[in-house]
C-alpha positions in Angstrom: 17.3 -8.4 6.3 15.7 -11.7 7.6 15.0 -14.1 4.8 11.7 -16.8 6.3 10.8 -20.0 4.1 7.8 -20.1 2.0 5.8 -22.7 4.2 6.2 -20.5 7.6 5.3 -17.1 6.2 3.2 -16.9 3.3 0.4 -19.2 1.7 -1.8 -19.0 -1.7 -5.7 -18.4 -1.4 -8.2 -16.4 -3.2 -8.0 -12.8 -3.4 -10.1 -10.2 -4.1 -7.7 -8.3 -6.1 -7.0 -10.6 -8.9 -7.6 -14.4 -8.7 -5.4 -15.7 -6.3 -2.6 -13.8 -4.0 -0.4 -14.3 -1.5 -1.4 -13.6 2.6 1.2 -13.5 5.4 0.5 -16.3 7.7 2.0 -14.8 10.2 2.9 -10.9 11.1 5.8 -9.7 8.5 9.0 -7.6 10.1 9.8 -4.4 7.6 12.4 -5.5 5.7 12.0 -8.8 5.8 12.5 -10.8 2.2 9.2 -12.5 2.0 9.8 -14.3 -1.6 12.0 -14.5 -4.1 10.8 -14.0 -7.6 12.1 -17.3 -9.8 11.6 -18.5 -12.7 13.9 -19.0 -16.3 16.7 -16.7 -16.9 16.3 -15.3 -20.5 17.3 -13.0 -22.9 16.2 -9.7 -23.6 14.8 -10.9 -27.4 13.4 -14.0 -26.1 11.7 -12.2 -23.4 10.0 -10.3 -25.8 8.8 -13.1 -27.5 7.3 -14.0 -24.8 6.0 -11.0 -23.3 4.0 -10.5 -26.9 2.6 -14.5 -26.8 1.3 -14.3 -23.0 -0.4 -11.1 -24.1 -2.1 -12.3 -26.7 -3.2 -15.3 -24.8 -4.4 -12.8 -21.6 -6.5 -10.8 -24.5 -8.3 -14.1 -25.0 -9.1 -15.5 -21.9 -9.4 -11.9 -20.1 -6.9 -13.1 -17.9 -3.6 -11.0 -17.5 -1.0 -13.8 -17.2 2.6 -11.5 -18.2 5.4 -12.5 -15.4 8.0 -11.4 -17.3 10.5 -9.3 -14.8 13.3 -7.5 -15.6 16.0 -8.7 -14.3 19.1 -6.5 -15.8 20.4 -4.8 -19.0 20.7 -8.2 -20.2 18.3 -11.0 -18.9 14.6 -11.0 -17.1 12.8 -13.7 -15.3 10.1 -15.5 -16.8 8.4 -16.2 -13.8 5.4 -18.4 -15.4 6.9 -21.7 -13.7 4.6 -23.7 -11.5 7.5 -23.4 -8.6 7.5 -19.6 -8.7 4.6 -18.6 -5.9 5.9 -15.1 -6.6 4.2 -14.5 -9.3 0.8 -14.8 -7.0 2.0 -11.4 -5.2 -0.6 -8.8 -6.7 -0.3 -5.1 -7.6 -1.6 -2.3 -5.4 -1.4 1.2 -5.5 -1.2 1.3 -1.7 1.5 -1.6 -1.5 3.4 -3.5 1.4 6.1 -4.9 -0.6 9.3 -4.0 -2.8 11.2 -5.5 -5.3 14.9 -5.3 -5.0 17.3 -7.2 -7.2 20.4 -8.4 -4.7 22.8 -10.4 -6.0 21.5 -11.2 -9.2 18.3 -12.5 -7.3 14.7 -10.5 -7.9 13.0 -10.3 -3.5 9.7 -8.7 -2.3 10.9 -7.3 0.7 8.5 -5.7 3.2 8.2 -2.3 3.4 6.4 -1.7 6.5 5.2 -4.2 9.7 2.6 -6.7 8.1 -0.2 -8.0 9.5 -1.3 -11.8 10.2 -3.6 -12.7 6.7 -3.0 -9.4 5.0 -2.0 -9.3 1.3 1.0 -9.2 0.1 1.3 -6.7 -2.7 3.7 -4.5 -4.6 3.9 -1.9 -7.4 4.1 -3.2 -10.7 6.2 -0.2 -11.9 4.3 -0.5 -15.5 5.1 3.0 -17.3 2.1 5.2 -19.1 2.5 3.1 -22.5 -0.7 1.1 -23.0 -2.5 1.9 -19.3 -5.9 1.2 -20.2 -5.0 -2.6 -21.3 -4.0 -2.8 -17.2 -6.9 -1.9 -15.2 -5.9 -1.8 -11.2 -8.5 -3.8 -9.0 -6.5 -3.2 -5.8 -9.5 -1.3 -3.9 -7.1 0.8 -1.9 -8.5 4.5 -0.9 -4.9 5.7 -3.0 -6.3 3.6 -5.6 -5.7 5.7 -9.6 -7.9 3.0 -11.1 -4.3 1.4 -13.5 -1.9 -0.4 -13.0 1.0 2.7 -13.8 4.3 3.4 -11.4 3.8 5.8 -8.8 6.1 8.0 -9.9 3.9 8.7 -13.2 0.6 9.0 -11.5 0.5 12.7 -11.9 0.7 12.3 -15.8 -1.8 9.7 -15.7 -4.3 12.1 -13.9 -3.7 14.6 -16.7 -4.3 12.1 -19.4 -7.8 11.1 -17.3 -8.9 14.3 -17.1 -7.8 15.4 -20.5 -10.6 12.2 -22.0 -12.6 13.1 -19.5 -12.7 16.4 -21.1 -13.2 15.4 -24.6 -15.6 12.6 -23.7 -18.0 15.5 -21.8 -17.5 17.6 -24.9 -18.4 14.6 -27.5 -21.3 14.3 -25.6 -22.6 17.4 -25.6 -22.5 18.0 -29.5 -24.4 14.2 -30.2 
């Protein structure tokens, strides 16, 4: 895999997924490690701690602001440091990124050719537990509308259509 500094492949602007994001400033090879997630090496209790502050915060200012990432049984990366541009990488259900952990290090490695000013994204991995509190705003046509793994999309239909359901039903009896 290659590995390309910061400064000659990636830069931070506006993005119309979620504040600001990450665009390739130049075309991306598959498999390339674009960035490497940083941050501070903590403990699993301490990084729930944290987790549980920065949520409360994001519930105030409407902001989500959690970049927390699970590093192994033992330790995550708290990657809310000024010096980790990582963290501007946003979620989309149609990604063009990975995470792998190598070495005790957390990439975003490309997962397919990437184009000159395109996005850099990746799926958040987020389980079923609390969905709703994680609207997705990627706008891709794969798009399920949360932020929730792939692999548990077919649960999260059920669930949608199962309120859908009862919210058609409530209706008709008011």
């Amino acid at each position: 895999m290659d590995v390309l500094r910061q400064n000659e492949i990636y830069e931070i602007r506006e993005s119309s997924i979620h504040n600001k994001g990450a665009f390739a400033k130049q075309g991306i090879a598959k498999g390339t490690r674009v960035i490497e997630y940083i941050g501070d090496r903590i403990t699993k209790a301490e990084s729930a701690r944290r987790s549980i502050r920065m949520i409360e915060k994001a519930k105030e200012t409407g902001h989500g602001a959690v970049y927390i990432f699970e590093l192994n049984k033992r330790y995550d990366i708290d990657g809310d440091v000024s010096y980790n541009t990582a963290r501007f990488v946003n979620h989309s259900c149609n990604p063009n990124c990975e995470t792998d952990i190598i070495r005790g290090r957390i990439w975003i490695i490309a997962i397919r050719d990437i184009k000159k000013n395109e996005e850099l994204s990746y799926d958040y991995g987020y389980d079923l537990d609390d969905f709703r509190d994680h609207p997705c705003r990627c706008g891709s046509d794969k798009c399920v509308g949360y932020i929730v793994n792939q692999e548990q999309w077919g649960k999260l239909r059920k669930l949608l259509i199962k309120d859908k359901r009862k919210t058609t039903k409530s209706n008709k009896n008011t």
